[in-house]
N, C-alpha and C positions, 0 to 999 in steps of 0.2 A: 504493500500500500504506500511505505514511503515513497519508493523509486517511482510507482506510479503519479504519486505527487507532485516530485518532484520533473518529471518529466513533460505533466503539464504547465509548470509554471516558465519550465524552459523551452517551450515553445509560443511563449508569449500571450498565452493567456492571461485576461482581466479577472481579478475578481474583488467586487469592492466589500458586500458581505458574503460570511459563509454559515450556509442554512444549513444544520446538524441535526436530524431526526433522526431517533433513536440514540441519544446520544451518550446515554449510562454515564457514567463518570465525568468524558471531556476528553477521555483519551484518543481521540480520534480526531477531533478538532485542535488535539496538541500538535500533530503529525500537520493536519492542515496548514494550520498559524505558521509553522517555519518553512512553509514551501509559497505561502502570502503572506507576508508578512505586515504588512498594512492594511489587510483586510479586519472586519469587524467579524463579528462570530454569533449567532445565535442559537444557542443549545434546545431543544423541547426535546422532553422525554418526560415517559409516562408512568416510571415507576418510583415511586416517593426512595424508595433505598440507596438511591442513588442522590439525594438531595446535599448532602455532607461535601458531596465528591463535585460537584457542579458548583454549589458555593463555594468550595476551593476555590475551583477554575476560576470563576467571575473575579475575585479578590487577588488572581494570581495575576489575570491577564486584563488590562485597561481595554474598555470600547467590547466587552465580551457581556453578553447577557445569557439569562437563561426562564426558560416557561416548566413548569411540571405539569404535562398535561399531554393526551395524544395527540399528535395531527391528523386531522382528515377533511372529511367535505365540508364539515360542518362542524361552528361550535354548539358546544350542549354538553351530553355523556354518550361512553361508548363503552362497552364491557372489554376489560382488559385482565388476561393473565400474567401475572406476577409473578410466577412460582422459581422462574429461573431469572436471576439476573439480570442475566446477558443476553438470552433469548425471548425474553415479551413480547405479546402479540394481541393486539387490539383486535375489538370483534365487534361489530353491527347487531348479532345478534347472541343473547347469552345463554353459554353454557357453563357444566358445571365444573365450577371450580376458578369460575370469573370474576373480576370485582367491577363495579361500575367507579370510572375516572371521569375528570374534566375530559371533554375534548376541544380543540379548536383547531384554525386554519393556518398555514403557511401564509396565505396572504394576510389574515388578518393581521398575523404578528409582526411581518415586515412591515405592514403598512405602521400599527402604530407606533412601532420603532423610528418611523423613518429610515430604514435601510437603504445604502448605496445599492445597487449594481456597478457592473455585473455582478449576478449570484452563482455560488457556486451551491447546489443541492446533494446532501447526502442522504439516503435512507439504508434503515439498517432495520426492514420494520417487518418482516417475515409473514408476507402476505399482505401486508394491507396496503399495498404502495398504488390501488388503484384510489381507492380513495382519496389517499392525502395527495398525489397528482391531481386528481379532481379541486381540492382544497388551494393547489398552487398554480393556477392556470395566471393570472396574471404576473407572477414572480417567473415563471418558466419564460414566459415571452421576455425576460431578460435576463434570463440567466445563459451562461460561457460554458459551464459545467456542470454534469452529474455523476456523482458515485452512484450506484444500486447494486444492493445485493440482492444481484440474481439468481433462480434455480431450473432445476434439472427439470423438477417434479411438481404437480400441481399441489402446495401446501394446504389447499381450502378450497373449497366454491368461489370462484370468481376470482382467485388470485392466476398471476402471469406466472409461465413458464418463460423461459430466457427470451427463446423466439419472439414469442409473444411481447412481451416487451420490446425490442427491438422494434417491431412494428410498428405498436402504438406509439414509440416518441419519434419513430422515423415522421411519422404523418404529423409530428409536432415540429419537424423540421432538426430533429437530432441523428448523428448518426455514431455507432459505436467510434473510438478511437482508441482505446486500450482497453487492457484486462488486467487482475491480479486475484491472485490467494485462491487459488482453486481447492473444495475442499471436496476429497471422494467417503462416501458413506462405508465405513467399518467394515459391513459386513460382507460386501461385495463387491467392492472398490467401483462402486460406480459413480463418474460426475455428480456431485448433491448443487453445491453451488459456486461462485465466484464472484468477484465483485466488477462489475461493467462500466467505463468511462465513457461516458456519452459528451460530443461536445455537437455544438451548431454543423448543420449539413453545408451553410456555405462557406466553412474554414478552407483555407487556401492549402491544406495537407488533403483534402477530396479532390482536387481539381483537376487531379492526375490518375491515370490508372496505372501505370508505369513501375515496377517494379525495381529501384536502384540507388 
């Protein structure tokens, strides 16, 4: 993830904030910060156990905020499981073993921030990245860049498989540009997910099909 960071910034990409969804701790947004260095940071994540570790951040890093709350289409509530850490996963509809959280928007929060653009979008939100894409349609039309972590396998009704995604932000005018952290599942070594850099389809790195 580093080198993939780094690699976008040395191809001259803009990014004025960087929009962190799912963002546990901040440890993600750390890797971000020194590959933009001048970029602003907004954290939202939806599970309270990670509050400790996000106020660090905010107090460590100037021009850094942070939301406890899910993103998606809409603010309100949204059933969310907490059980693991690292791996929360917001849900539309509840089942058991869910808790009801805040939820809100990527646009709304950048709006009342005030955030620069370019945006750079990360999700790290194991299925539910149609919705909060739904939530940031105005922030997308100005954003440089996307991390998503993508998969293999359909994790729930209505979530993207890799392809599938690719499609949908093709038609938003994104196209892959790199990749990192391939992870294969245990028991059978087969592709589970990785994480997909998506930048604007009219970058001057498309313009060729040229292999050299």
């Amino acid at each position: 993830m580093t080198s993939g960071l780094r690699r976008a910034a040395k191809r001259g990409m803009l990014v004025g904030s960087i929009i962190d969804v799912g963002a546990s701790d901040g440890r993600w947004s750390v890797e971000a910060l020194k590959s933009f260095p001048g970029a602003r940071a907004l954290l939202i994540e939806a599970n309270r156990i990670h509050e400790p570790g996000l106020r660090a951040f905010h107090q460590r890093y100037p021009g850094t905020d942070y939301v406890l709350a899910a993103a998606g289409q809409h603010a309100g509530y949204v059933y969310f499981d907490g059980d693991d850490p690292l791996g929360g996963a917001a849900f539309t509809d509840g089942t058991p073993g869910t808790n009801v959280v805040p939820s809100t928007t990527v646009d709304h929060e950048v709006a009342t921030r005030s955030l620069p653009g370019p945006y750079l979008i990360k999700l790290d939100t194991h299925g539910f990245e149609v919705p909060i894409l739904e939530g940031a349609a105005k922030t997308l039309s100005d954003a440089s860049l996307l991390v998503i972590e993508v998969y293999n396998f359909t994790l729930r009704p209505g979530a993207l498989r890799f392809q599938e995604m690719i499609a949908r932000l093709e038609a938003s005018g994104f196209r892959p540009i790199d990749f990192c952290d391939p992870l294969y599942r245990p028991h059978d070594g087969v592709f589970w997910q990785c994480d997909l850099f998506f930048a604007r389809a009219d970058r001057p790195e498309f313009a060729t099909n040229v292999y050299a």
